[in-house]
N, C-alpha and C positions, 0 to 999 in steps of 0.2 A: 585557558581562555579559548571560549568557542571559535573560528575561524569564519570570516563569512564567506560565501561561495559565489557572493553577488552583493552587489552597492549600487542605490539609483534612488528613484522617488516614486511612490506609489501615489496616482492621482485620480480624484474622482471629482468631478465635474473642475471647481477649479481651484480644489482644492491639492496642496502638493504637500506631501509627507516623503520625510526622507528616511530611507529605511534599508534595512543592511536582513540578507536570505540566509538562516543558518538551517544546518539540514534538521531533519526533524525523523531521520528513521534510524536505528542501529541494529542491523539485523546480527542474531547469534550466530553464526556461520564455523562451519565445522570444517577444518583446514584438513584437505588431504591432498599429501603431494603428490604427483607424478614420479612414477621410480621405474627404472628397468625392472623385470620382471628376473631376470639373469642373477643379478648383485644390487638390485635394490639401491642403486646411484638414483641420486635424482635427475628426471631429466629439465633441461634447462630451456627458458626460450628467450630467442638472439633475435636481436635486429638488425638484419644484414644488406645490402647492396645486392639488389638481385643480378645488377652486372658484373659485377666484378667480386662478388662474397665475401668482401669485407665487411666488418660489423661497422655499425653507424653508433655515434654517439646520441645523447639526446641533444646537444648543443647542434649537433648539424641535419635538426630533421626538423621540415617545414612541410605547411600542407598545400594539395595543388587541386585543383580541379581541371579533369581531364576534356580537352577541346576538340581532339581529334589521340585517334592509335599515337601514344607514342611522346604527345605535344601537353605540356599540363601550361595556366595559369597559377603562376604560386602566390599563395596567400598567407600575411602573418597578421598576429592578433591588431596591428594597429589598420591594415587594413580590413579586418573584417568588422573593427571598430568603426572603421570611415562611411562604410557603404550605407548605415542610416544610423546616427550616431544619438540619434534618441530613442528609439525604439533598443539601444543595447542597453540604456540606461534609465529605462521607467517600465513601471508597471501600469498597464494604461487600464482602467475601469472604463470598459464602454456601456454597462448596465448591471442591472439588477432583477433577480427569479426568485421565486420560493427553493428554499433550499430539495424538497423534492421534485425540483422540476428535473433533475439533471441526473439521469439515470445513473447507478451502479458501475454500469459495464469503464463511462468513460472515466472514473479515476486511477489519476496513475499517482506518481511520487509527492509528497508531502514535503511544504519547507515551512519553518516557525516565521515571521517576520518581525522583528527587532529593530522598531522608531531608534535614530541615531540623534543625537544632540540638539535638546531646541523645538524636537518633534511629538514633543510628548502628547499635548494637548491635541493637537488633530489625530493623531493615532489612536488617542481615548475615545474622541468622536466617533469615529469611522467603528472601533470596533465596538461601541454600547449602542451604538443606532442597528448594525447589523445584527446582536445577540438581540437586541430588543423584538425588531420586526421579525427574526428567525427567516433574511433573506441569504442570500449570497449573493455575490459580487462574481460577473462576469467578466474575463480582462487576458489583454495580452501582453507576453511579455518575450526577450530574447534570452535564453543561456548560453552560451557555448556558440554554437553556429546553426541555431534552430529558432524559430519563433515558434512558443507556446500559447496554445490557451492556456486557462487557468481558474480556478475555483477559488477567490478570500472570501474565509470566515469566520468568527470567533469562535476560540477555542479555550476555554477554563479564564485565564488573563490575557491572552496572545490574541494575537492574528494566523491564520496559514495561510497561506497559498500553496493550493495544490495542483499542478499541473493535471491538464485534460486530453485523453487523448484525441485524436482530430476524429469526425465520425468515416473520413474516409481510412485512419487505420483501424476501422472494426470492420470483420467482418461479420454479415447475416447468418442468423443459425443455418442458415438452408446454405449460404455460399461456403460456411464451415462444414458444412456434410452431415449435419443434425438429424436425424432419421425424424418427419412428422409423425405425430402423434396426436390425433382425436380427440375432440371434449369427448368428457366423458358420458355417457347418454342418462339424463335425465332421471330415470327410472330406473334403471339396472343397478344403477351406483348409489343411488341415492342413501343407503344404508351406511354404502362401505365412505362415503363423504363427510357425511355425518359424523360417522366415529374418527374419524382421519381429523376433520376440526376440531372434536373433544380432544383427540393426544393433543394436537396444537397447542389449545388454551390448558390443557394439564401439564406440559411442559415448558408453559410462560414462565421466564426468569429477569431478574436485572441484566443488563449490561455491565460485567465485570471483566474485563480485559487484563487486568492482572492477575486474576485466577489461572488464567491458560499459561504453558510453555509447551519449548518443543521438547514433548519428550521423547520420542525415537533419536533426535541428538545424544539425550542422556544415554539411553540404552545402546546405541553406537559405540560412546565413551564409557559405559561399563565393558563391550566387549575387547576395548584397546587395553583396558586396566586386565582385563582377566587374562590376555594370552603375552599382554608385558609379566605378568606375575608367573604365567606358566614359562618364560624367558623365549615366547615368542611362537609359540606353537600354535600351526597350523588345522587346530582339530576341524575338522567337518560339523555343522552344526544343523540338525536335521529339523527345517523351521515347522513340518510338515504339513495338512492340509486346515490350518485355520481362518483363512477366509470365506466371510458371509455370505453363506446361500441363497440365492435368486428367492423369494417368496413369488410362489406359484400364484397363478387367478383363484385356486379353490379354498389358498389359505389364507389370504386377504381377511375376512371377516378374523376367524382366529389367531392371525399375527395382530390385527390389531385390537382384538379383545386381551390378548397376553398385553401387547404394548401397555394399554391403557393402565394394565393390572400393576406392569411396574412402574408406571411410571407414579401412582398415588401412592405407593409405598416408597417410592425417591423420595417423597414431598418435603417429611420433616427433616431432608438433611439438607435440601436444596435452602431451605428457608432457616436451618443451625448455619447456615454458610456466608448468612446475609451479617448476622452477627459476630462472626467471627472472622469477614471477609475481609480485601484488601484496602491499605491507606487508600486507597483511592476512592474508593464506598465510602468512606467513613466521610472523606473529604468533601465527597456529591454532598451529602446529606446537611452539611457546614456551611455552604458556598452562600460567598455574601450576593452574588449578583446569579439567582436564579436563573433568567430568560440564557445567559451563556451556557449555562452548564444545560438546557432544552436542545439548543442549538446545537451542541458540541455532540450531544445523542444523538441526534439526527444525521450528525455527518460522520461519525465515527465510522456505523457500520459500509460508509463506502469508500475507507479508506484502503486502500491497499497494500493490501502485504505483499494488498497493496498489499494498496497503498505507497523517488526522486532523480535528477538525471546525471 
């Protein structure tokens, strides 16, 4: 049974839906321990009493915010509960955008949203009026000790909410150290433009998300399989020099005349792939409520891999 991570009422105008936050990401993650280098013990991390270097249990660890060197105010969940005790527990809908209104950069973690008993009927509301119009829902909400923006939209059957990050944690390409860079002039380029939009539209494809994995985790995990089989051997592995060469200003024109050349020769495997592709494609193509399954394209690719907290 899913756990939820959060329990409240999601509301838009005045209407109030009761709805329980399950997470919605599961990354594959490749566990590698920390080990001395010596004998390969694992190293361990303590939670200690910086005074006195005794370890702390988790029973005796409370959080404090610091008032001056030295002095904290301590805080436990029912008071960080107290301090606005509906904003811990609703999801507040202050409006509504076009789902391309809200650029890429600001999504962060992804939650499914899961009407709790009794809720059904307004949860259906909210999310056929949202796949229909293809809007999104702007809104705030608390987790943990944070208040979020947040993105609901319909997703295949469901709702998400997906947290937004604020625009004061993004930085400017220019305040990130972005090097500018020039349109490109009119004339000069106009060739190498051109052919750069045919690759484009010659290597348009569906949105198939279950075709991908991480495969350098595999290949990771092949080299643990091969030197567990060699009983652990340390061979040297000489990756040597296979990464992509800079294309030069002179070979612009012929990188992308090759480009184009393979890329019509991919064509008929890209499009055996559609036929042959994941339950999920099969499922696009099935789906009884059309406008969600628009919707759910449109937000997909600004999920974060992400694409929660």
């Amino acid at each position: 049974m899913a756990r939820a991570i959060w329990k409240g009422t999601l509301g838009f105008g005045l209407v109030n839906v009761s709805v329980e936050l399950l997470t919605a990401s599961a990354p594959e993650s490749l566990d590698l321990d920390l080990l001395d280098r010596r004998d390969h013990a694992r190293i361990g991390y303590r939670k200690y009493n910086k005074t006195t270097g005794d370890e702390v249990t988790q029973d005796d660890i409370v959080r404090g915010y610091a008032v001056s060197s030295g002095t904290y105010v301590v805080l436990d969940d029912a008071d960080l509960k107290a301090a606005n005790p509906a904003a811990t527990q609703s999801i507040d809908i202050v409006g509504f955008v076009p789902q391309s209104a809200v650029p890429r950069i600001f999504y962060d973690k992804p939650y499914y949203v899961s009407p709790m008993k009794g809720s059904d009927r307004a949860y259906a509301l909210l999310r056929d009026a949202l796949a229909s119009t293809e809007q999104l829902a702007v809104a705030q909400l608390v987790i943990h000790t944070r208040q979020h923006m947040a993105a609901v939209y319909a997703q295949d059957e469901a709702l998400v909410v997906q947290l937004l990050r604020y625009a004061a944690d993004l930085k400017t390409s220019k305040d990130a150290g972005v090097r500018e860079v020039a349109a490109l002039p009119r004339t000069a380029a106009s060739r190498e433009l051109a052919m750069a939009k045919q690759l484009i539209a010659t290597m348009a494809m569906d949105w198939e998300p279950a075709t991908y994995r991480d495969t350098y985790r595999d290949d990771i995990l092949r080299l643990v399989e091969q030197r567990a089989n060699a009983g652990g051997s340390r061979e040297v592995l000489d990756a040597g020099d296979t990464g992509p060469k800079q294309t030069k200003v002179l070979d612009l024109v012929a990188a992308l005349q090759k480009s184009l050349g393979g890329a019509a020769a991919r064509k008929p495997a890209a499009s055996s792939r559609k036929t042959t592709g994941s339950n999920t494609a099969s499922r696009a193509g099935t789906a009884k409520r059309a406008p969600v399954k628009s919707g759910a394209k449109k937000t997909a690719g600004r999920t974060s891999r992400r694409g929660a907290a």
